[in-house]
N, C-alpha and C positions, 0 to 999 in steps of 0.2 A: 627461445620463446617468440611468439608467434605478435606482430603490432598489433592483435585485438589487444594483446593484455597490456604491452607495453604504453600506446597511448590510446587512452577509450576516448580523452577527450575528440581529437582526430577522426576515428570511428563515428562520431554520435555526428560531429560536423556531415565528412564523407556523406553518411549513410541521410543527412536531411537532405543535401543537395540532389544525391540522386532519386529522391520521391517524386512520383509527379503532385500529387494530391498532399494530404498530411501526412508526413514518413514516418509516422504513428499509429494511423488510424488507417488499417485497409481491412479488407473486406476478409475475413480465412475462414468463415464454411458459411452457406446460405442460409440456417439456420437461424433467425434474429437474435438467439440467444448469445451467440459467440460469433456474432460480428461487429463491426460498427467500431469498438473499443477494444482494439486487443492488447489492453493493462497499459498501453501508453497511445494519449491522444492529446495533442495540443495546439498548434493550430490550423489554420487550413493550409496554407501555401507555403512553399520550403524556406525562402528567405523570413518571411518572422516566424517558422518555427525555432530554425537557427537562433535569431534574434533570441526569444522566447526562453529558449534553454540557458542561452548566455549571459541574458540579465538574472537568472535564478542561482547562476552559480554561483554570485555573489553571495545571493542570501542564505549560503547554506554553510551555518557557522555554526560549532558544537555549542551546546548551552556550556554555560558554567554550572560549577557542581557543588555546592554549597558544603561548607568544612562537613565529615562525619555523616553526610547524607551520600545518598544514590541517585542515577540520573532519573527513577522513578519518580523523588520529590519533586522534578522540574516543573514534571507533566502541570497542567492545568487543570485536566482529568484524569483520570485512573479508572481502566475498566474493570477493576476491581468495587469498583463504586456508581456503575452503571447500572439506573435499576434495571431489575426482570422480572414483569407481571408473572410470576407463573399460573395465576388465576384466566387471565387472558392470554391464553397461548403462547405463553411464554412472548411476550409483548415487552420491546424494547426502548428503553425512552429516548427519543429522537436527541436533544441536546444534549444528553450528557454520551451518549454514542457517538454523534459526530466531534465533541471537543475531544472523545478520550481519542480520538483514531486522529485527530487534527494534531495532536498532544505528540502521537506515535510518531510522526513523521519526522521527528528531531532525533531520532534515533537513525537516520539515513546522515544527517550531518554531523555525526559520532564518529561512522563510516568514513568519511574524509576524501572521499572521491565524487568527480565530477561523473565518472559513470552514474553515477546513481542519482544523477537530478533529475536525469525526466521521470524515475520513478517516481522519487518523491512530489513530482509535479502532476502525474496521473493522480495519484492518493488525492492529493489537492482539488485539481481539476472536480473530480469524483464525488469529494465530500461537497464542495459547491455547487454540484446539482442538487443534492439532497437539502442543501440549506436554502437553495432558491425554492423549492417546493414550500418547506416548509414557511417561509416567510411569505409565498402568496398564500396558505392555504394551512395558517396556525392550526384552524380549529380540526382540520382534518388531520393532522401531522404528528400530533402526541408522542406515537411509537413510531418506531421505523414503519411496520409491517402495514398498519393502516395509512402513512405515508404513500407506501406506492400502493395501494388497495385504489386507494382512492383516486390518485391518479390515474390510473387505468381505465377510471371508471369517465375521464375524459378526452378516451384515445389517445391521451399521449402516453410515454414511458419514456423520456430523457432519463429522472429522478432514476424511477427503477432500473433502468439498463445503467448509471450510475453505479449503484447500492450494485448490481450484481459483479462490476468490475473493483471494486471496492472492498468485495469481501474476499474474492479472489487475492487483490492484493494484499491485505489482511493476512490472508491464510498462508499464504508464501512466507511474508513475515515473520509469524507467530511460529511454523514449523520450522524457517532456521533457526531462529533462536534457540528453542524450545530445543530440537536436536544439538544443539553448539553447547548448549547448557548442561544439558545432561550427559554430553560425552567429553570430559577434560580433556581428552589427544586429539578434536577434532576441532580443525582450524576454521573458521568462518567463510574461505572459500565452497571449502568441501559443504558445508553445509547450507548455505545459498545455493548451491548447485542442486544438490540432491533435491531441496524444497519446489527449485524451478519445476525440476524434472515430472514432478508427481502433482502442480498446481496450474502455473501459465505456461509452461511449451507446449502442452497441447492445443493449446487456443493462440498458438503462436506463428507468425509464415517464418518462413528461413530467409524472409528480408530483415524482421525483429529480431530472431533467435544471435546474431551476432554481438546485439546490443545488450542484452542481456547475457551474454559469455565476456565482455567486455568487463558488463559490472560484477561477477562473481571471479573473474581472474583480479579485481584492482581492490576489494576486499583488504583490512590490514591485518596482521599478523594479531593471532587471538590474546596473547597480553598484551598486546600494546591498545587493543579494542577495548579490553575490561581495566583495563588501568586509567580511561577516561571515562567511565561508568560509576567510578566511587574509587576512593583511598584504599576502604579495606575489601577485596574480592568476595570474601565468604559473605559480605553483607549483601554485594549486589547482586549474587547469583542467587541468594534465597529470595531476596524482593524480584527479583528477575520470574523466578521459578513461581511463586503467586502470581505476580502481573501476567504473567501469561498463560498462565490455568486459567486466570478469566478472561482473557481472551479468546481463548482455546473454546471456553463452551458460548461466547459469545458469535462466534462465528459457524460453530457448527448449528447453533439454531440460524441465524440469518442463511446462511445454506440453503437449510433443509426450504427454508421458506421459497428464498429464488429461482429454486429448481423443481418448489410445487406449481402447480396448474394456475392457480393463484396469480402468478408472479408473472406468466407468459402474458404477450404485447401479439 
């Protein structure tokens, strides 16, 4: 076995030192849509991103599971419970979108590896532009969608180039699960992998691409992932199996949205 898999934490180190800039954030196609942010951006200069990642790994502790519930009940929100104007284009309410995705990211310290903080620190990063927007600019911010409508409408796009790396991560997300769920013989590396495959490696340089093979080889072994997800299995995979049908159609409208015309910066 190859030291990406064996120490990611080394890897994630390694790979900040050698960035000139932020060894997160570089530039992989000219295109404003897919650069700036490719799915992990943190800070600017290599020593406090190191810094950066190191103090995060602390805080990356699995929730407790309360007797007879699933790690669902933890959330703070549930996109299950996020509304959707469908009267208004399918219009997303900004608050309860960013707590249920804030909510999700505890589901990476379930995961139990240090590979996987700077992801959960993009998600972070990511939702924090969108709550900065909307804290300068309540009245405009309601839904996600007129969130960065609106913004745009004053040359900037932080918020939306945010929201568009955001849902990306999101959708990586939601598809390994979603696939880990539905096929009982398939282990959660395999399934972070394949999701990579078909969502962020495309929008990824082969400087990133190892840091992400790092976190899908240090993935833990699929009962011992669902055994801290609730007592009884059968209950977390049905609650699993809804929580992420709505996610599922929550993300394919935000999609559709940041890859309409609308959405371009």
């Amino acid at each position: 076995m190859s030291s990406i898999h064996r120490r990611p934490k080394d890897l994630i180190a390694c790979s900040s030192a050698s960035f000139s800039s932020s060894p997160f954030q570089l530039p992989i196609q000219s295109n404003p849509i897919q650069s700036n942010s490719p799915f992990l951006s943190l800070s600017s200069s290599s020593s406090s991103t190191f810094i950066h990642i190191t103090e995060n790994l602390s805080k990356m502790s699995a929730p407790e599971i309360p007797v007879g519930a699933t790690i669902v009940h933890t959330f703070k929100q549930s996109f299950v419970d996020v509304p959707i104007d469908a009267e208004n284009g399918n219009a997303i309410a900004t608050t309860q979108f960013l707590d249920a995705a804030e909510s999700l990211t505890t589901m990476f310290d379930v995961l139990g590896s240090v590979a996987f903080s700077p992801v959960k620190s993009d998600l972070l990063g990511n939702i924090k532009k969108l709550r900065d927007r909307q804290a300068a600019a309540p009245a405009e911010s309601t839904n996600v969608q007129d969130l960065c409508r609106n913004e745009l409408k004053t040359k900037k796009h932080t918020a939306t180039e945010g929201l568009l790396w955001l849902v990306r991560g999101l959708e990586f997300t939601c598809l390994a699960l979603s696939a880990n769920v539905a096929k009982e013989s398939e282990e959660l590396a395999d399934s972070f992998r394949n999701a990579y495959g078909s969502t962020l490696k495309p929008h990824h340089s082969f400087l990133i691409k190892p840091i992400f093979s790092a976190a899908m080889g240090a993935c833990p072994y699929r009962k011992d992932f669902y055994s801290k997800l609730g007592a009884d299995e059968a209950q977390v995979t049905s609650e699993l199996r809804v929580y992420l049908a709505a996610l599922d159609k929550i993300v394919g409208i935000l999609k559709g949205f940041v890859e309409s015309k609308e959405a371009k910066w």
